[in-house]
C-alpha positions as CSV (number, residue, x, y, z in Angstrom):
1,X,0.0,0.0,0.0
2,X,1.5,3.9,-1.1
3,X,0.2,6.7,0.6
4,X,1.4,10.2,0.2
5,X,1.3,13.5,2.1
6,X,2.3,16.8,1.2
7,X,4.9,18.9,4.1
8,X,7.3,21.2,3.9
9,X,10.9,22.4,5.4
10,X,12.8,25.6,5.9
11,X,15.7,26.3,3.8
12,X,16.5,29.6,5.1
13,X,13.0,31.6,5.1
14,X,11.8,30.0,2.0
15,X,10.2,27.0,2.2
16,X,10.9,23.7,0.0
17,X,7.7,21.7,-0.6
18,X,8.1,18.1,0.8
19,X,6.2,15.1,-0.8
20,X,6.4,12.2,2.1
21,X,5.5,8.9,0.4
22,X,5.0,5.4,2.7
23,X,5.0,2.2,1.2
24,X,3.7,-1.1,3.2
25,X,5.6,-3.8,2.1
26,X,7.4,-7.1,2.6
27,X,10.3,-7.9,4.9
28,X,10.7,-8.0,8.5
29,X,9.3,-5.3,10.1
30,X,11.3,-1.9,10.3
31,X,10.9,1.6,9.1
32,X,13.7,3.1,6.7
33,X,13.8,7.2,6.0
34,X,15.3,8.3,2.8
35,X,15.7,11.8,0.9
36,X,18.5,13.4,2.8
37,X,17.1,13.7,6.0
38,X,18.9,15.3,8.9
39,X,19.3,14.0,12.2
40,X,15.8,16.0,13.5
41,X,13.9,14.0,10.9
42,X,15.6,10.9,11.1
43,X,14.2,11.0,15.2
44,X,11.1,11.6,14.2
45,X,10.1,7.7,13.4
46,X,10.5,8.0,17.3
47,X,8.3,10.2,18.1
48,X,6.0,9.2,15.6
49,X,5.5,5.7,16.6
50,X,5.1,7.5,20.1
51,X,2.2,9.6,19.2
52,X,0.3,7.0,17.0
53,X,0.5,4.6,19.8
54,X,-1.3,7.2,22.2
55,X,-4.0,6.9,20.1
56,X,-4.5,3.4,20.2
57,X,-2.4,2.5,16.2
58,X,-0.3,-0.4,16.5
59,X,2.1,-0.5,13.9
60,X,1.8,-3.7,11.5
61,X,4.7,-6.1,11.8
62,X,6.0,-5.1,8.1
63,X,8.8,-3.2,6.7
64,X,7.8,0.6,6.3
65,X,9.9,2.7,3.6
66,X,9.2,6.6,4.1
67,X,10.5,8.7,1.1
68,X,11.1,12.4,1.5
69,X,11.2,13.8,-1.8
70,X,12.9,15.5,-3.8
71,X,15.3,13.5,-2.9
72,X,18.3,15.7,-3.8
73,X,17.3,18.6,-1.2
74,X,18.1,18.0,2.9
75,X,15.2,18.0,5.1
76,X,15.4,19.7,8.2
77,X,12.9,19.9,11.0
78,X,10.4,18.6,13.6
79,X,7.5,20.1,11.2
80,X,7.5,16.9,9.0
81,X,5.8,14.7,12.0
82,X,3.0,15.6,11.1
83,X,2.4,14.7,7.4
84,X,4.4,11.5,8.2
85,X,2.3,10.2,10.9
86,X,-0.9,11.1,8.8
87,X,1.4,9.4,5.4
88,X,1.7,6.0,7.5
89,X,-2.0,6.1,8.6
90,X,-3.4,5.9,5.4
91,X,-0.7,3.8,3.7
92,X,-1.8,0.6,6.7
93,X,-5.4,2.2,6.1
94,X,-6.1,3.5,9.2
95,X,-7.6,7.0,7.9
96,X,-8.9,7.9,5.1
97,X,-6.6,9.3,2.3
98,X,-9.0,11.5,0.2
99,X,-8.1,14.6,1.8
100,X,-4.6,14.4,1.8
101,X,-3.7,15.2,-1.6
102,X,-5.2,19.0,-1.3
103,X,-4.3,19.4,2.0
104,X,-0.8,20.7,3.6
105,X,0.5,19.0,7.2
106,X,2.8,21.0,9.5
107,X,3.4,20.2,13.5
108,X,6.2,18.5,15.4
109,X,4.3,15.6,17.6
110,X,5.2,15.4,21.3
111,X,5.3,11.5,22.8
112,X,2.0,12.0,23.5
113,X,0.9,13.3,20.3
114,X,0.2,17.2,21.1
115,X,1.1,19.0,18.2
116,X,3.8,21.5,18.8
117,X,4.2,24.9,17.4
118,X,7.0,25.3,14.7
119,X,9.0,27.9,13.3
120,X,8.0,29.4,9.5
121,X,4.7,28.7,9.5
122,X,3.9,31.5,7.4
123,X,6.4,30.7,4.7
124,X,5.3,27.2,4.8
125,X,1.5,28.2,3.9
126,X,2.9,30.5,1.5
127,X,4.3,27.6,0.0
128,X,0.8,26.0,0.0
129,X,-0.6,28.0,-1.6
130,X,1.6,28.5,-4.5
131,X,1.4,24.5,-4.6
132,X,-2.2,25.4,-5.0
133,X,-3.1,23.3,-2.5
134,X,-6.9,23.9,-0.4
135,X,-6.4,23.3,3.1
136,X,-3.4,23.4,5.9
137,X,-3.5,22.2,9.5
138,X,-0.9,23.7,11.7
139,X,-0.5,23.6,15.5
140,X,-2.8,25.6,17.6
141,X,0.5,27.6,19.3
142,X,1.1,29.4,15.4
143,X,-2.5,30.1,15.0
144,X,-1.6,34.2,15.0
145,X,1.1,34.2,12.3
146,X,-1.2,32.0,9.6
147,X,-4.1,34.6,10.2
148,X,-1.8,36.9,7.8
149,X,-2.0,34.2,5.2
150,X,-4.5,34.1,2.3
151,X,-5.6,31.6,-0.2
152,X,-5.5,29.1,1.4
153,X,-8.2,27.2,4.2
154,X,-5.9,27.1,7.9
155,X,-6.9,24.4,10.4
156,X,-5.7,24.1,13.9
157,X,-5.4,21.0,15.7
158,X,-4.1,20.5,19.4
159,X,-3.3,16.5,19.2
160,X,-3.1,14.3,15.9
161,X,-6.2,12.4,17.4
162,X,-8.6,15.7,16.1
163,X,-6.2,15.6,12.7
164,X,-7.3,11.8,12.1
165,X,-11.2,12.3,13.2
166,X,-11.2,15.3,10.4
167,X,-9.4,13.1,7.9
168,X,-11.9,10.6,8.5
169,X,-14.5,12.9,8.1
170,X,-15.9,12.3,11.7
171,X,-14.7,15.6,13.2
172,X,-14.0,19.3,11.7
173,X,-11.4,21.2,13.1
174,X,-11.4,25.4,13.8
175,X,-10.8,28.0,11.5
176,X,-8.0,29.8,11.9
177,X,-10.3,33.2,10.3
178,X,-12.4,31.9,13.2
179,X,-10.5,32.3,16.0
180,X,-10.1,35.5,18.5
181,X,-6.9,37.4,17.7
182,X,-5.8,37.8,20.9
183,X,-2.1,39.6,21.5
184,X,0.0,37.9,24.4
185,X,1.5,41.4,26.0
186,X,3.7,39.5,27.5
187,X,5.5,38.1,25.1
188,X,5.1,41.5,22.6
189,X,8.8,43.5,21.6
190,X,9.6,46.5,23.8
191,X,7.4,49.1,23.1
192,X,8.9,52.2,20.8
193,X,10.9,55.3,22.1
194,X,9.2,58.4,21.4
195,X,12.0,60.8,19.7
196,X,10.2,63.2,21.8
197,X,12.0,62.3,25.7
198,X,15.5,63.3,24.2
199,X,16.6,67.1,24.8
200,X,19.3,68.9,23.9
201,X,20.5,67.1,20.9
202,X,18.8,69.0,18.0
203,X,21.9,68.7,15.5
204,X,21.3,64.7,15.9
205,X,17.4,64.5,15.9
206,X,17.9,66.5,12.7
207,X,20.1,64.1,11.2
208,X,18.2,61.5,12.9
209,X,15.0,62.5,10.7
210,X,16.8,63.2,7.7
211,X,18.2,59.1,7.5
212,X,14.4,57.8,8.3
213,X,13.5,59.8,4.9
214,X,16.2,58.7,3.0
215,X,16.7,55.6,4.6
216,X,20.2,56.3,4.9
217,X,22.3,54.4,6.9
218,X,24.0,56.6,9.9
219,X,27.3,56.3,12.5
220,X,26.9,58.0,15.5
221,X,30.0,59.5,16.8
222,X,30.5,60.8,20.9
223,X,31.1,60.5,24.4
224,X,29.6,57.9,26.6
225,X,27.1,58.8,27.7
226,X,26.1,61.1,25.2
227,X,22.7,59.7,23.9
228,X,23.7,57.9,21.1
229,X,21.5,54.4,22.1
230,X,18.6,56.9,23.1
231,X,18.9,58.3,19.6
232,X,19.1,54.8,17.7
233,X,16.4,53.3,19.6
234,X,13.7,56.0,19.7
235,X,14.3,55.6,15.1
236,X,11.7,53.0,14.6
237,X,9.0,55.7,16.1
238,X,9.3,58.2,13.2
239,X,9.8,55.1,10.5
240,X,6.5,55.1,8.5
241,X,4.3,52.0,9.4
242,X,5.3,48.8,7.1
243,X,3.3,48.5,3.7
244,X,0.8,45.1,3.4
245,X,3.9,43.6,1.6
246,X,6.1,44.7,4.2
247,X,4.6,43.9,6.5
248,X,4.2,40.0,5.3
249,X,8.0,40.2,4.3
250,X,9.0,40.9,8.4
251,X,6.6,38.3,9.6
252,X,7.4,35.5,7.1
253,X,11.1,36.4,8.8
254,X,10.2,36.5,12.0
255,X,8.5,33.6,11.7
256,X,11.1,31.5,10.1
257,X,13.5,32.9,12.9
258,X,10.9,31.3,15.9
259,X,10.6,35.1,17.2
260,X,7.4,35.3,19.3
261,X,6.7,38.8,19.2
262,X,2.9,39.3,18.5
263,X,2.9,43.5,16.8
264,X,6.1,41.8,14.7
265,X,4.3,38.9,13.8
266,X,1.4,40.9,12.5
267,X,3.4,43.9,10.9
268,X,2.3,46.3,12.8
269,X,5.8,46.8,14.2
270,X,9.2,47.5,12.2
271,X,12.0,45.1,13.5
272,X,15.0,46.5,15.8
273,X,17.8,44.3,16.3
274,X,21.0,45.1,18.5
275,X,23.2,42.5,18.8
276,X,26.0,42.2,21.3
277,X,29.6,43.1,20.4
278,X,30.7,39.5,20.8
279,X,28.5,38.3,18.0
280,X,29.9,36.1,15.5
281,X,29.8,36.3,11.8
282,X,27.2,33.8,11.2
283,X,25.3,35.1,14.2
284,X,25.2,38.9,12.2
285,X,25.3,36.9,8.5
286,X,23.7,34.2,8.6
287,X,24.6,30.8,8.7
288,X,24.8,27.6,9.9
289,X,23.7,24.0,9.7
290,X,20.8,24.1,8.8
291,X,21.5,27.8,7.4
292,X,19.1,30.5,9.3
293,X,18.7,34.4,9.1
294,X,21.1,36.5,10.9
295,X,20.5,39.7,12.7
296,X,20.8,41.4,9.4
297,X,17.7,39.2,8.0
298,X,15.9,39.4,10.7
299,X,16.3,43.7,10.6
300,X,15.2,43.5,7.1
301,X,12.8,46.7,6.6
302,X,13.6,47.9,9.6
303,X,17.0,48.9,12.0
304,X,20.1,46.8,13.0
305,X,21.6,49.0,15.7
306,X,25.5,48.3,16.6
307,X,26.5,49.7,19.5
308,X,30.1,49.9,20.4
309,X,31.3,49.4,16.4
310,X,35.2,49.0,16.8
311,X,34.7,46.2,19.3
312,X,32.7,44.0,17.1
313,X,34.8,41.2,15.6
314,X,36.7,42.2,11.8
315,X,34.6,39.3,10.2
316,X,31.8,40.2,11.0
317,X,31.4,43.5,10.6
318,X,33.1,43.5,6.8
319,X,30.6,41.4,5.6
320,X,28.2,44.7,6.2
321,X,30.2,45.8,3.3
322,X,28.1,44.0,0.6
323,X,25.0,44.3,2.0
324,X,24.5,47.8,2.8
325,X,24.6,48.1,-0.6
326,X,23.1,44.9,-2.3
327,X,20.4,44.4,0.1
328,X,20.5,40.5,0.6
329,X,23.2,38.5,2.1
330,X,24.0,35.2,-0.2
331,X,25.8,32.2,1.8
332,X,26.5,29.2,-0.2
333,X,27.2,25.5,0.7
334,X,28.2,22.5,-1.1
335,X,24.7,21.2,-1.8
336,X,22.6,24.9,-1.7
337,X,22.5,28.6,-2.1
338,X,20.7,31.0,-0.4
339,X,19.6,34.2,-0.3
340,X,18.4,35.9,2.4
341,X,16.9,39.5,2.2
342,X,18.8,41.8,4.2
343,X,17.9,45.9,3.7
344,X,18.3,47.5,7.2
345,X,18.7,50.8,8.2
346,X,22.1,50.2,9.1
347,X,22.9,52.5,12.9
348,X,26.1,52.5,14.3
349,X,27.8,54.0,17.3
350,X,31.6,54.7,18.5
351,X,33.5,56.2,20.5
352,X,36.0,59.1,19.4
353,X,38.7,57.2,21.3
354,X,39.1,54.1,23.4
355,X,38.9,56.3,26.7
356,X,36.0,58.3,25.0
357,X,36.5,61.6,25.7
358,X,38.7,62.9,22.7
359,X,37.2,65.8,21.7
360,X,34.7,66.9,24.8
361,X,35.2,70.4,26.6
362,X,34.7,69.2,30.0
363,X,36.7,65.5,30.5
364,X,40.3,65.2,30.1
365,X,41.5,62.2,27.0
366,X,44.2,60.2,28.3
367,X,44.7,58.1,24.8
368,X,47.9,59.1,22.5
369,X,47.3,59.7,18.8
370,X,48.7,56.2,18.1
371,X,46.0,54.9,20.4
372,X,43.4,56.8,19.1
373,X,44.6,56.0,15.4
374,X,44.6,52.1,16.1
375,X,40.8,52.3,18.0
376,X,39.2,54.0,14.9
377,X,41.5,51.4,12.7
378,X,39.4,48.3,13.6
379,X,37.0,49.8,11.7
380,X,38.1,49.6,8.2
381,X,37.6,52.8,6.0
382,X,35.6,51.1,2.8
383,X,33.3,50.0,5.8
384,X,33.3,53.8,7.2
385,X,32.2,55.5,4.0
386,X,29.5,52.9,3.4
387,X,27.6,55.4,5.9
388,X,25.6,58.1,4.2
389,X,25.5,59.8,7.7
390,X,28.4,60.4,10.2
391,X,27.3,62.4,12.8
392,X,29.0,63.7,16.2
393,X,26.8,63.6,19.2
394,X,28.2,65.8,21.8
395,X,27.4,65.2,25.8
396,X,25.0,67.5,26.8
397,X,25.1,68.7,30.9
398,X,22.9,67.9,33.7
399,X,21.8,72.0,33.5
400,X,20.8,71.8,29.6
401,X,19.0,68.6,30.3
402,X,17.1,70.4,33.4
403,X,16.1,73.4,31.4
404,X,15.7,72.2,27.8
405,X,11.7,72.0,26.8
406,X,10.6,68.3,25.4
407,X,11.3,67.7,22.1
408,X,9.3,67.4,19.0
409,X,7.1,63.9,19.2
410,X,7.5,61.4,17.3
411,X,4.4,61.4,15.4
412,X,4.8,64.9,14.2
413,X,8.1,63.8,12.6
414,X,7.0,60.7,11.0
415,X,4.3,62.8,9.2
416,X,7.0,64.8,7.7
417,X,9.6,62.0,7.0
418,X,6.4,60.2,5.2
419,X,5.5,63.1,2.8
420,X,9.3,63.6,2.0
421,X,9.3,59.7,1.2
422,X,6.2,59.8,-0.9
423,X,8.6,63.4,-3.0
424,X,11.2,61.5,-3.5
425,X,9.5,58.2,-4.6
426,X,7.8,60.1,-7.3
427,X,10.8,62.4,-8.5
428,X,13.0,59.0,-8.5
429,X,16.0,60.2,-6.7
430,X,16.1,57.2,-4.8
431,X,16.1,54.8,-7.9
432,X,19.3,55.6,-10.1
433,X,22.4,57.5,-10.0
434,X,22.2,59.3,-13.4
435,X,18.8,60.8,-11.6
436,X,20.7,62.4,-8.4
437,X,22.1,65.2,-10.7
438,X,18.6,65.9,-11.9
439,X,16.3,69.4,-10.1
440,X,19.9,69.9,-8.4
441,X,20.8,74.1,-8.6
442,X,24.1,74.2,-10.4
443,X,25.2,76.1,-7.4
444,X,24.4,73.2,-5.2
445,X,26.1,71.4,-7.2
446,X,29.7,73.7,-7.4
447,X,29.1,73.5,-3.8
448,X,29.2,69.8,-3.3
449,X,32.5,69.3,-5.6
450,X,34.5,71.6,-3.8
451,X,33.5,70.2,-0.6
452,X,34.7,66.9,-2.2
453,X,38.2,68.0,-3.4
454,X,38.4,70.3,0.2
455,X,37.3,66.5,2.6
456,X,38.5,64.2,-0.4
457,X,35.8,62.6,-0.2
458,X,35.7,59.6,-2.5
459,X,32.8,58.5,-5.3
460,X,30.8,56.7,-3.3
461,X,30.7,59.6,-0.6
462,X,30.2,62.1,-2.9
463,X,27.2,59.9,-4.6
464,X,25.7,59.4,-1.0
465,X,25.9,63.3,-0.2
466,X,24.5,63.9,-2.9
467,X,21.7,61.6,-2.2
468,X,20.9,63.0,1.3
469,X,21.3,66.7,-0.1
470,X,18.0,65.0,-2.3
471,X,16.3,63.5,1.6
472,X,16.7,66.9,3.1
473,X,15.3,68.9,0.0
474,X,12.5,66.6,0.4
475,X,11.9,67.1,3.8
476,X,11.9,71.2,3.2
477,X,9.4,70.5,0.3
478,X,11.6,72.0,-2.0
479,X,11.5,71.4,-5.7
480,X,14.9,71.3,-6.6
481,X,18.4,71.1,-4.4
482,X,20.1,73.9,-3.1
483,X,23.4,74.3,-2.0
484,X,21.9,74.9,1.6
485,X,20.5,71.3,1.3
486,X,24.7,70.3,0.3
487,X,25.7,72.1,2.6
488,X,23.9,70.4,5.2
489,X,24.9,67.1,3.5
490,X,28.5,67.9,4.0
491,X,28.0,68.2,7.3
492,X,27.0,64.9,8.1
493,X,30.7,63.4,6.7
494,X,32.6,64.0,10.1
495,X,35.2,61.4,9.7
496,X,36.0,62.8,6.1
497,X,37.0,66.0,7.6
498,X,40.6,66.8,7.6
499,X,42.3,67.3,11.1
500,X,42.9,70.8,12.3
């Protein structure tokens, strides 16, 4: 007897389609997996027999052959229990198997056989329903992340025992368009900082606004102490709210990732990541075995924040090289490549100086110029003029803090960084390079290149100058750049300044 189920497995956040195929046949009794599957998978005959036997299915003293296929792809994953318990069922005729042909299984059984919640459940429908398949059943536990999905019919089950009665047609299971959407607070991200709490720094709120219009990625360089983590945090606030197809980009990515953050899940909430110092290349990348998103992924459409830059390992922060300007991160093995989206807002701070205080009015620096020259040297200078903004936070006293009124709130600010997205959308200064010299005052313009040959700046500096002299004419509503909009630009290129 052949019976055949249809699954699915993560390679990266995509998801492969499965096909798992049973055959009864002769022999002594055993039960053989084949199509490449990884040590996870190969366990699950365990747990499978486990969870069949709780509901009373003996298994039949014959020799079991499970195919995963295609059988040139690795399967990873406890999300294949599922369709290979239900596969076995109908193969020794214990359900029926008229359903499972239109119908996509996903769930990790537990011994008992409660149906566990697994990662990249939403790229798994997604893969359903470009299969054109009619129905899913998923785990009650990832019942909020398949409510984005349409196309296709979502079923939740708690325990195979409700999967078999509704594949037997004596039981239905719920709706997952059925179901309350309730939010766990407790497990929802950290709520946003309003940009509205931080006084005293109106040079970097300014330049904070001007890379949320441009999207520009930004290196914040001061004193500890001096705001910069206040500043980087409170930038999601004044991001506009993720598009529809946004939005189901971050959650297909948070969901292949295993994140449980509800207002991520559901796109109402752009992604802020801040990994630790001591993160590996794979762990910022990507990587491993099986390959997952790293922090630069999972920040896709929204902000990857890294604080203390020159301590980060080399490795790992070159590899931001590539993708602050492609967009996707590609990582390549012996038997797959993947690609993994990766467009971040890329915000980074530093110190002036291992001690920190090179440069302030009020604290004495006790590093040497060879000290100083080595600390800025971990960070390489390609890396460095990958950032469209470089901009010096100073400290700001106890007395300024005490008598500075609250700032502008975020929501006034994202109203204006949202119009001057929606200007330069339409005049396309965001799209190529031979457009940037377009609606640019030739003044402007005269400006800018002898600000380049005074800084010597390089091409790609002058290029991304140029492109937030275009943000901040768009945030003045004006219709062409001036050369106070480069002027301003130039500004923002700190470490290209020559020393004094």
């Amino acid at each position: 007897m052949l019976a055949t189920a249809h699954a699915a497995c993560l390679i990266g956040i995509e998801a492969n389609p499965v096909q798992v195929e049973v055959r009864l046949g002769e022999g002594l009794p055993g039960f053989d997996i084949v199509g490449l599957p990884e040590r996870g998978v190969r366990e699950s005959r365990i747990r499978v027999r486990a969870a069949l036997s709780s509901i009373g299915f003996a298994f039949p003293p014959r020799h079991l052959v499970l195919n995963l296929a295609p059988g040139d792809v690795p399967k990873t994953g406890a999300g294949l229990d599922l369709a290979i318990a239900a596969a076995i069922l109908a193969a020794c005729e214990g359900v029926s198997s008229e359903q499972l042909p239109s119908t996509l299984l996903i769930g990790e059984l537990s011994l008992s056989g409660e149906l566990r919640p697994v990662r990249g459940v939403l790229a798994l429908l997604r893969s359903a329903r470009q299969a054109g398949l009619k129905n899913a059943i998923i785990p009650e536990g990832n019942r909020h992340e398949a409510m984005l999905v349409e196309g296709v019919s979502v079923l939740t089950a708690p325990h195979v025992g409700a999967v078999v009665r509704w594949l037997s047609g004596e039981a239905p299971l719920p709706d997952v368009s059925e179901a309350p959407a309730v939010l766990e607070a407790s497990v929802d991200a950290e709520p946003e900082r309003d940009l509205g709490a931080i006084r005293g720094q109106e040079a970097a709120r300014r330049a904070l606004e001007i890379a949320a219009a441009g999207s520009h990625h930004m290196l914040l360089i001061g004193s500890p102490g001096a705001g910069k983590t206040m500043l980087a945090r409170a930038l999601p606030s004044i991001l506009p709210p993720p598009t529809s197809e946004e939005a189901l980009e971050i959650a297909t990515i948070a969901s292949s990732a295993g994140l449980r953050a509800p207002r991520i899940l559901t796109g109402r909430q752009r992604p802020f990541r801040a990994p630790h110092h001591t993160a590996s290349a794979a762990a910022i990348v990507g990587g491993g075995e099986p390959i997952r998103a790293g922090e630069l992924t999972l920040a896709h459409r929204g902000v990857l924040f890294l604080d203390e830059l020159p301590e980060f390992r080399r490795d790992a922060i070159e590899t931001l090289r590539t993708t602050m300007e492609e967009g996707e991160v590609v990582i390549s093995r012996a038997r797959q490549r993947v690609r993994l989206p990766a467009e971040p807002m890329v915000i980074a701070a530093m110190n002036p100086c291992p001690c920190g205080y090179h440069g302030d009015p009020t604290r004495f620096c006790r590093c040497g110029e060879l000290q100083i020259a080595r600390y800025r040297g971990r960070v390489s200078g390609p890396l460095l003029d990958r950032f469209d903004l470089q901009v010096a936070v100073p400290r700001v006293s106890a007395r300024t803090m005490r008598k500075a009124s609250r700032g502008e709130a975020s929501k006034a600010v994202q109203q204006r960084v949202e119009r001057a997205r929606v200007r330069l959308t339409s005049s396309g200064a965001r799209a190529s390079i031979e457009s940037l010299t377009e609606n640019v005052a030739p003044e402007a313009l005269t400006l800018l290149e002898l600000g380049v040959e005074r800084l010597k700046m390089s091409a790609r500096a002058y290029l991304k100058a140029l492109r937030v002299a275009h943000t901040i004419a768009a945030l003045d509503g004006a219709a062409e750049v001036l050369a106070a909009h480069t002027a301003e630009a130039l500004q923002y290129r700190v470490l290209d300044r020559e020393p004094a």
